[in-house]
N, C-alpha and C positions, 0 to 999 in steps of 0.2 A: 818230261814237262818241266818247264822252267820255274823255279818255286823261288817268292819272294826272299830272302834271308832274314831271318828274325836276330834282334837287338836285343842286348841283357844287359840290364845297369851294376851287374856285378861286377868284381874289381877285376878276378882272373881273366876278365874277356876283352877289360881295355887296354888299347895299342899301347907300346910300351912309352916309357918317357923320349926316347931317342925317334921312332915314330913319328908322336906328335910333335918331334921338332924339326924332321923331316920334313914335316906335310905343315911347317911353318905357322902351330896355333901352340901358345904358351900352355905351360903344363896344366894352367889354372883354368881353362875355358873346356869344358864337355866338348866331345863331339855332336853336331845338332843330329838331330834324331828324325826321319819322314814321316809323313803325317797320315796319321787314321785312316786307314781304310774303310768306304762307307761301305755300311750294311747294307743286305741285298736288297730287305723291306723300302729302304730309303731310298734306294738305285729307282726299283721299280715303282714306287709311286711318284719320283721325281722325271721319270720317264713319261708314265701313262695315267696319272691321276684319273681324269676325266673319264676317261674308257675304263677304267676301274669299274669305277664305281656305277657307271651307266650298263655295265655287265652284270655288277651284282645288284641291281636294282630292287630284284624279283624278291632278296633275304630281307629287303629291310617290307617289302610290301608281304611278305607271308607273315614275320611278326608282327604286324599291325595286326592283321585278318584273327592272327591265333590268338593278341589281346582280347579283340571283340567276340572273339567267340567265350573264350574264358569269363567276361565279365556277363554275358547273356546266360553262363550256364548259373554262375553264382546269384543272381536275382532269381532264377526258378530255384535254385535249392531254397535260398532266404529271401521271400516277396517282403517286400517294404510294408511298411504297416499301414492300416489303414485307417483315417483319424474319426473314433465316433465322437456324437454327442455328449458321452461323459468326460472325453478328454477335454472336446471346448469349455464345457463348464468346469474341471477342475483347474485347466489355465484361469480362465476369466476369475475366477473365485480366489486363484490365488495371487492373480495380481491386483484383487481389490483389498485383499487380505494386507497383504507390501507397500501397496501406493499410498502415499499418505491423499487425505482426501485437499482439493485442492479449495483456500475459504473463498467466501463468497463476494462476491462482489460490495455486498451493502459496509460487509465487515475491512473491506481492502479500502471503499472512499473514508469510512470513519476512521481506523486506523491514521491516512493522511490528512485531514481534516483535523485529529483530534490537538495537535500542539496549538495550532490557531486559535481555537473556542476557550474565550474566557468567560466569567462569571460578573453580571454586573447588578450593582444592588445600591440601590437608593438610600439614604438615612438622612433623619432627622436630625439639626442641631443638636448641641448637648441642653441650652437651653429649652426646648423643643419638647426633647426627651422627658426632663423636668419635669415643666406645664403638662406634658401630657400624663406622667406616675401621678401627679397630684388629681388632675381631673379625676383618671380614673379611680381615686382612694379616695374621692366623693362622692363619684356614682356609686363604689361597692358599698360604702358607709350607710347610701338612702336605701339601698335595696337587700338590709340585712333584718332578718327578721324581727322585731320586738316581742320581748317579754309575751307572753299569752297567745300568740298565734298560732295557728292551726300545724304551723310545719314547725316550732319549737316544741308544743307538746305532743307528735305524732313520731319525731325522731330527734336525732343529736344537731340539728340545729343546721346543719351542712347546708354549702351554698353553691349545690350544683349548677344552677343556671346561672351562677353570677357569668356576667360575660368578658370575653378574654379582656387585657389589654388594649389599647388604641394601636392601631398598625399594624397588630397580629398576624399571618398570614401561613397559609397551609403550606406546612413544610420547613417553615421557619425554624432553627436551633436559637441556644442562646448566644448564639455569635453573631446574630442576626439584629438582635434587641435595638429599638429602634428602627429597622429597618421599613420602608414605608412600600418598597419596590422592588423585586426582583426579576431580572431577565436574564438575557444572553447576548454576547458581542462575537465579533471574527475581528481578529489582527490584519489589517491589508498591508501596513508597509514593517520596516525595519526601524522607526522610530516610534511604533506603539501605540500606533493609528491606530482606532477599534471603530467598527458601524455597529450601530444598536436602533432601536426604535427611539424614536422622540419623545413616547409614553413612557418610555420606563424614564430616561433622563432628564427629562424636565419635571417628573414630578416632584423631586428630591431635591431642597438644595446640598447636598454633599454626594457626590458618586465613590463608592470602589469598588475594582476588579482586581479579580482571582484568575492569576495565570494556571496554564495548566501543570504548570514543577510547581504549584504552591504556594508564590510571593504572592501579597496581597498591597496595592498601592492605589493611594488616590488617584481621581481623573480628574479631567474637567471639560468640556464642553467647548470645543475648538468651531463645530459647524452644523447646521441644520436646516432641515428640508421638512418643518409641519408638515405638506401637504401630501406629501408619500410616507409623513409616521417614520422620517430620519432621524437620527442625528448622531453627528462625529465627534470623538470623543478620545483624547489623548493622557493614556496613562503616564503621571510622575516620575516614575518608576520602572524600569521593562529587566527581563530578564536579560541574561548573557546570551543565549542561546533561544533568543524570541528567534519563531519562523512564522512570515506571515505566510496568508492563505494565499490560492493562486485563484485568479478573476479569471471566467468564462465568460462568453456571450451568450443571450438565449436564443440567438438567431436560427439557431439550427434546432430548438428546441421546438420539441412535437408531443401531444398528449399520449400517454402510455410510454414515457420515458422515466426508465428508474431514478428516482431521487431518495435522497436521505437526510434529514431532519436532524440537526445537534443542538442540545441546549441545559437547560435547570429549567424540567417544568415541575413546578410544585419546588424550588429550593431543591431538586434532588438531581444531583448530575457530577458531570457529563450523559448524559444519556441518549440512547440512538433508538430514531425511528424509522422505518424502510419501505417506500411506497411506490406512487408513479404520478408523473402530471396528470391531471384529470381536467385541464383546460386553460384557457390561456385567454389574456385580455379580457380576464373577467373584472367586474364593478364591483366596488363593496359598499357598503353604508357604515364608516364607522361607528364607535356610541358616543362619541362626541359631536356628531352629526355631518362629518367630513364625510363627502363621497369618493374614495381612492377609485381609480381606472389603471386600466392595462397589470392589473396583477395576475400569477403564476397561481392557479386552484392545483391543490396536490390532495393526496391522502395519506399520507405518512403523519401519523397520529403528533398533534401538539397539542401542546397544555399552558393554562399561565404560568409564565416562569421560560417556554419557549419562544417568546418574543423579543426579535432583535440578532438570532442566531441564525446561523448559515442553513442554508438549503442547498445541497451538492451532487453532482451530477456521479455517475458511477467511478469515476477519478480520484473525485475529490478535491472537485472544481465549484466553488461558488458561484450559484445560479443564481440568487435572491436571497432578500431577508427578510427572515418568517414577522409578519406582523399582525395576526390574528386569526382567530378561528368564527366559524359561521354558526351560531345557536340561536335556535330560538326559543330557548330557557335562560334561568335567570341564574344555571348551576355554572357556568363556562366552564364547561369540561369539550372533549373532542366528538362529535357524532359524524368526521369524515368527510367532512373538509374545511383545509385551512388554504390561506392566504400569502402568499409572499410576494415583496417588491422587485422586480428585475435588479438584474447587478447593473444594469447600464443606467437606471435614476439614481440606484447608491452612492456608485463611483462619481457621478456627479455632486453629490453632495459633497463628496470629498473633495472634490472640484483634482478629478483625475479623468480621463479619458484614456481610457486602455485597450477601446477597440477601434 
């Protein structure tokens, strides 16, 4: 048999120098060398791939078959579990445990509502204030007991019923002194537009509001709407970072839709009430003998002190402005329902059109 000749890169086996100048290649250039012989594996799948592999077909389909059998023997040794009732409740239990609870709705519109809601409060001249210290240190003066009376010699003289000052009002501090009126406003634009009730504004000749970062600055009386219990009112003063409120329509408003109530009722606020329309284009009789039409009936509890502030959709969208509640006592406290103006007669008082 005829056998290739094998090549060795060793020195004793290269032609000599005389050799390769025979065979005409400088001393310095190797002899080239023949090329690799391919492997048999390579011969034959470079031959027959196809047929290969379509002959051993049967090896790659018996491993399949012996997978599936293996993995049907391992679920009967180890069956999957089977999930009871105390598994569902110790998930459920501990993803209430983990999940933070998510807040409420009423909590999410006041939250965005609350930079808009300012404080608005009526006061009396300084001369005003004067006249009235003096009236009342006449009244206290006629109504203090003399010498022999039945409540000097019965006790120390004390003058519990004397009655408060003039202007007094529940909830009042002494930063209030003087004050003759307290309500509620909403910021609508970015120069400190405020909507309030026309009751609280007018009754006072001096206005100021209380932003909600704390500045306190006079107003004054830019516009008004008597007849819906308006009126506009532009603070001297605005914060850096005033945000006003955002104006909705009530057109899509329907009774048993969440609302929420923000204001100072009683001098005490910000404070939040949480209720639902309970009717729509209702009449009122104010007590000034005006008959208001087409207001918002809610029940989200107000008070005096919540007239003039926002009534807001679950957003935190101004729907109206609360301007009274319905009693028929002479306490004016809440018994469940109150009153508010649509935003679409407001904004016109503002003389805006925003739907």
């Amino acid at each position: 048999m005829k056998r290739n000749p094998l090549y060795s890169g060793s020195a004793w086996s290269r032609p000599s120098r005389g050799a390769r100048a025979a065979a005409g290649r400088p001393d310095s250039e190797p002899a080239p060398l023949p090329p690799p012989k391919p492997t048999r594996l390579k011969a034959f799948l470079k031959r027959r791939p196809v047929a290969w592999i379509a002959q051993h077909r049967w090896m790659a389909s018996t491993a399949a078959l012996g997978a599936a059998l293996a993995a049907v023997l391992l679920v009967q040794v180890h069956p999957p579990r089977t999930l009871t009732q105390a598994d569902i409740d110790a998930a459920v239990d501990y993803t209430l445990r983990h999940r933070p609870t998510p807040p409420s709705t009423s909590s999410v519109a006041a939250e965005i509502i609350r930079p808009s809601v300012v404080r608005v409060v009526g006061y009396l001249t300084e001369d005003q204030i004067a006249e009235a210290a003096k009236k009342a240190a006449a009244e206290a003066a006629k109504s203090k007991p003399k010498p022999g009376d039945a409540q000097s010699k019965s006790g120390n003289g004390a003058t519990a019923n004397e009655p408060p000052p003039q202007g007094a009002k529940p909830g009042q501090t002494e930063r209030d002194k003087g004050a003759i009126s307290v309500g509620s406003g909403v910021v609508i634009d970015e120069k400190g537009t405020i909507l309030t009730n026309w009751h609280v504004a007018d009754s006072a000749p001096r206005l100021k509001v209380t932003f909600s970062n704390g500045l306190t600055a006079d107003a004054d009386i830019v516009g008004a709407q008597p007849q819906d219990d308006l009126a506009v009112i532009r603070a001297r003063q605005i914060p850096d970072d005033l945000k006003p409120a955002t104006l909705v329509s009530t057109g899509g408003l329907r009774p048993g839709d969440e609302v929420v109530a923000t204001g100072f009722p009683f001098a005490i606020g910000p404070s939040v009430t949480h209720g639902v329309v309970s009717g729509l284009k209702r009449e009122w009789d104010f007590p000034d003998g005006r008959k208001m039409t087409n207001l918002i009936q809610f029940d989200a509890a107000a008070n005096p002190g919540n007239s003039g502030g926002p009534l807001v959709n679950r957003n935190g969208e101004v729907l109206g402005i609360v301007t009274g509640i319905l009693n028929p006592t002479s306490q004016h406290v809440f018994i469940g329902i109150g009153f508010a103006v649509p935003i679409e007669n407001a904004a016109a008082a503002a003389g805006m059109s925003p739907f």
